[in-house]
N, C-alpha and C positions, 0 to 999 in steps of 0.2 A: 414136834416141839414148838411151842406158839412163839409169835417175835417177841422180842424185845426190843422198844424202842431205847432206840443212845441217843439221838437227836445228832444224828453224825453232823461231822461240819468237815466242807470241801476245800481244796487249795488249789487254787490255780496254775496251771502247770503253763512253760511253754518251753520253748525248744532253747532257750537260753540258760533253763534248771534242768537239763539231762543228764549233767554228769550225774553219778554216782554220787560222790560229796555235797552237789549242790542239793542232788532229791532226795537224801536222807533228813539234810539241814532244813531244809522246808517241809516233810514231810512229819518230822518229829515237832510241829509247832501247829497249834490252831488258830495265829491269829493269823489275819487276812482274809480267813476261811467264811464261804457260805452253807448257810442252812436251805435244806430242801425247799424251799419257798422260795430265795434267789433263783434256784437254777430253774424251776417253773417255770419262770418268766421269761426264760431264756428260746430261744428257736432252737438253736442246735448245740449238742452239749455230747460231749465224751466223758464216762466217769470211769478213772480206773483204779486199780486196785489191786494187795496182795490175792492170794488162792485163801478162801478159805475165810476170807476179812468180813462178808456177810453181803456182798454186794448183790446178789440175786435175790434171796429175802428183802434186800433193800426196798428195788425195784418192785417187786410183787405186789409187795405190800403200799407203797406211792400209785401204782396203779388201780390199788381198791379204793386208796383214802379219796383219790381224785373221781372215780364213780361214785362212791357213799357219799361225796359231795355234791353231788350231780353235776358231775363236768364228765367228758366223755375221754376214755383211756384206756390203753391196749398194751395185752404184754404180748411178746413172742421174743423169738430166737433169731439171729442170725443165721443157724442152718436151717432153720426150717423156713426163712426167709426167701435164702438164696434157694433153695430146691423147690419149693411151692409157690414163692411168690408172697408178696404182702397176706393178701386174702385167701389164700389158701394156709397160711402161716397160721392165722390168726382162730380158725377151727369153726364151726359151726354156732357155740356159743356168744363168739365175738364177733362174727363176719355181719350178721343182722345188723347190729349196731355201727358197723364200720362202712355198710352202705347206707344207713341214715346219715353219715354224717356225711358223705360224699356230696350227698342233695341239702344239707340246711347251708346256714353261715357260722355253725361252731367253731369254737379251736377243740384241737383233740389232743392229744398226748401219746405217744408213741415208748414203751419203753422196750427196749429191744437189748436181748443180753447175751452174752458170749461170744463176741470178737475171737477170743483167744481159742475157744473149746472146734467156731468154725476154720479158724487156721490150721489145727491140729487133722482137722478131716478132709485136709486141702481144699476148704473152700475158700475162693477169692473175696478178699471186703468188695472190693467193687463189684463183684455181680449181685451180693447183697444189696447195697447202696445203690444198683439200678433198679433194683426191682421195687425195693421201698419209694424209690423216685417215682417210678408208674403207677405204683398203689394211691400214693396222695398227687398226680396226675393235675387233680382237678382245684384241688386249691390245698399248693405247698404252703400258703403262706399263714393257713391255720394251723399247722402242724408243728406240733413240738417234736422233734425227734432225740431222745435221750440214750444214746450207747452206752454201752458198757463192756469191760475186758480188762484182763492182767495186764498192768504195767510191762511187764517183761515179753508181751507179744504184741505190745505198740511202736510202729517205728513211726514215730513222730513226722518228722517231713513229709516220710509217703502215705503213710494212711489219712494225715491232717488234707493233705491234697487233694485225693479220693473225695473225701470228704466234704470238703468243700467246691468242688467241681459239679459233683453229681448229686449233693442234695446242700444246694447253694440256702445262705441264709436269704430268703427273700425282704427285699425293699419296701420303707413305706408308701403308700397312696403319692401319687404325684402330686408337689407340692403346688400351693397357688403362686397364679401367677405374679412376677415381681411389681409392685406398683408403680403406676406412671410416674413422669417426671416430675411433673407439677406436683404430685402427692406426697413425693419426698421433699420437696421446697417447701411447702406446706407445714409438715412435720419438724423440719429442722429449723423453720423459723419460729414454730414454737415451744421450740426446744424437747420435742415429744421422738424426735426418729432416734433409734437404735438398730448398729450395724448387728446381725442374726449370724451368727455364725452358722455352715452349716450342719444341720446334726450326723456325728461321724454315724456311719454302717455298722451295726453290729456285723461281728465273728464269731465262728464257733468258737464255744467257751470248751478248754480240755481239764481237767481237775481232777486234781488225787484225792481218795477218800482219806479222809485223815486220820490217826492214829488214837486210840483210846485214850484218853486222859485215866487218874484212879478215880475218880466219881464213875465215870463209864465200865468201866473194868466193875467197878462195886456193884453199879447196876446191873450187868449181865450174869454176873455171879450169882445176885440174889436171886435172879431168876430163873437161873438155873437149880435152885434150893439150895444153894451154899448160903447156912445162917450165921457161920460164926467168920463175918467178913475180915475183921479186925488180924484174924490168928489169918485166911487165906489171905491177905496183901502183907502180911508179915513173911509169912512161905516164901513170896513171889519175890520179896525181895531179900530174903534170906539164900534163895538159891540163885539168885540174879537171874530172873527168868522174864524181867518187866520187856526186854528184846521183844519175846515173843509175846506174851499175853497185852501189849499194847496194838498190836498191828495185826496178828490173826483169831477169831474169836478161838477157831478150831481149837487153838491151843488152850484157851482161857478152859474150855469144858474138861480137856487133858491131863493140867497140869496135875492136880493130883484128886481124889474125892476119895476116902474112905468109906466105904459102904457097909461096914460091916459094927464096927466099936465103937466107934466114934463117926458119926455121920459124918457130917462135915469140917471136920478139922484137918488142913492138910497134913499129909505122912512125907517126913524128910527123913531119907536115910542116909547117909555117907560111909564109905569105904574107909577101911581102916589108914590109910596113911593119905591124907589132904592133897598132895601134892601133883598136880596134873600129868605131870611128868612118868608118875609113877601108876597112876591111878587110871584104869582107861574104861569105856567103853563098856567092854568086854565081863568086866571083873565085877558089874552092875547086876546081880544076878536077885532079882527081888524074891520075897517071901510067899509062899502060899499063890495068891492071888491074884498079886502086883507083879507088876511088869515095868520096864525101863521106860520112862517118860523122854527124861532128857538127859544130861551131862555136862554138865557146868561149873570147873573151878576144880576138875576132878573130884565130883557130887553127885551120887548116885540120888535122881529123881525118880520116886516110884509113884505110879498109878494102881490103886489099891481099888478090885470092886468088891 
């Protein structure tokens, strides 16, 4: 299936927005939020995200746009990180290029995905994050390094720590030296000196993907060949299903497509008596084709191919 771009926009997260109440409240909002071009700019950045939300397409495809630009950028894994090592991660078509850049004075781009998928195979973030340390060895301080993983397998405190221990945001150039006495007399008598604050350290930046807007939602639909948009975000919010199809794409392709009579128009069916109470699950038994999507309000959602 080819991407779709959404022009996602990211929200900064930090350990102040963990609760539960706080990260929905900010996650269900795009302002504040950056576009892909902010976090570029960034040295070191965490983006996380539901299962399912498009964050590996994301990455993928940020990592061609930045070659097709001719800037230099690499995707790999965290497991395949932590078990092979940077360079042996990155495979034969990318390894050439990854020791060019070891010898120029490039910046490079690192996107590197699945935090979550290598926890599940009991890999440690940190023996990831040394070995990525070793790979860019020779100059950390070209290196953008962009994570990625499920919200739900970030523990904030200790992986932020990891983090920043072992692939520290590096510092700029030493600055010049402060000028003599007389240069500041100089300046203040004629009224030209200004006290320079000094410029703070970047941090790694950590940020949630943020949630669909309906423009967005329209957008991925229509590219999915759903034409009759107006009737599918009628569905979506006739069976209150905006939950899901705002925060997981998975679900936007799910919710319902008719394949057969009507192309595109979503199929709602509901069970004889409204009543959640009464109405369960179970009692969702679709037609021919279709099969139970979801269950909402005691609302039989069918998916019809």
């Amino acid at each position: 299936m080819p991407f779709i771009p959404l022009d996602r926009i990211f929200l900064p997260w930090s350990e102040e927005t963990e609760t539960a109440a706080e990260l929905y409240a900010v996650y269900g909002s795009q302002r504040g939020g950056f576009a892909w071009g902010k976090l570029l700019e960034k040295k070191r950045v965490v983006i996380l995200a539901e299962a399912g939300s498009g964050k590996t397409e994301e990455l993928k495809v940020q990592a061609h746009r930045q070659a097709v630009a001719g800037k230099i950028a690499f995707y790999a894994t965290v497991q395949d990180i932590a078990r092979d090592g940077l360079d042996g991660a990155l495979g034969s078509d990318q390894r050439k290029g990854f020791d060019q850049w070891r010898e120029s004075d490039q910046p490079a781009w690192f996107f590197i995905d699945s935090i979550d998928e290598a926890k599940l195979d009991g890999i440690r973030l940190d023996t990831a994050l040394r070995k990525i340390a070793d790979g860019i060895e020779r100059a950390p301080a070209r290196a953008h390094i962009i994570l990625s993983g499920r919200i739900t397998d970030w523990e904030f405190r200790a992986d932020l720590t990891r983090f920043e221990k072992l692939l520290p945001v590096p510092g700029d150039k030493a600055p010049p030296p402060p000028p003599s006495t007389d240069a500041v007399l100089v300046q203040a008598l004629r009224g030209e000196f200004r006290h320079k604050k000094p410029k703070e350290a970047e941090k790694p930046l950590v940020v949630l993907m943020g949630v669909l807007d309906e423009q967005r939602v329209r957008a991925f639909a229509a590219g999915n060949g759903i034409s009759h948009l107006d009737s599918f975000i009628a569905g979506i919010e006739d069976g209150d299903l905006w939950a899901m199809a705002r925060r997981v794409l998975a679900q936007v392709r799910q919710i319902w497509l008719s394949r057969r009579d009507d192309r595109d128009k979503p199929r709602r069916a509901t069970a004889r008596d409204q009543s959640p109470a009464r109405t369960r699950r179970s009692d969702c038994a679709g037609p021919g084709l279709c099969s139970i999507t979801a269950h909402r309000r005691g609302a039989c959602i069918w998916t019809c191919r």
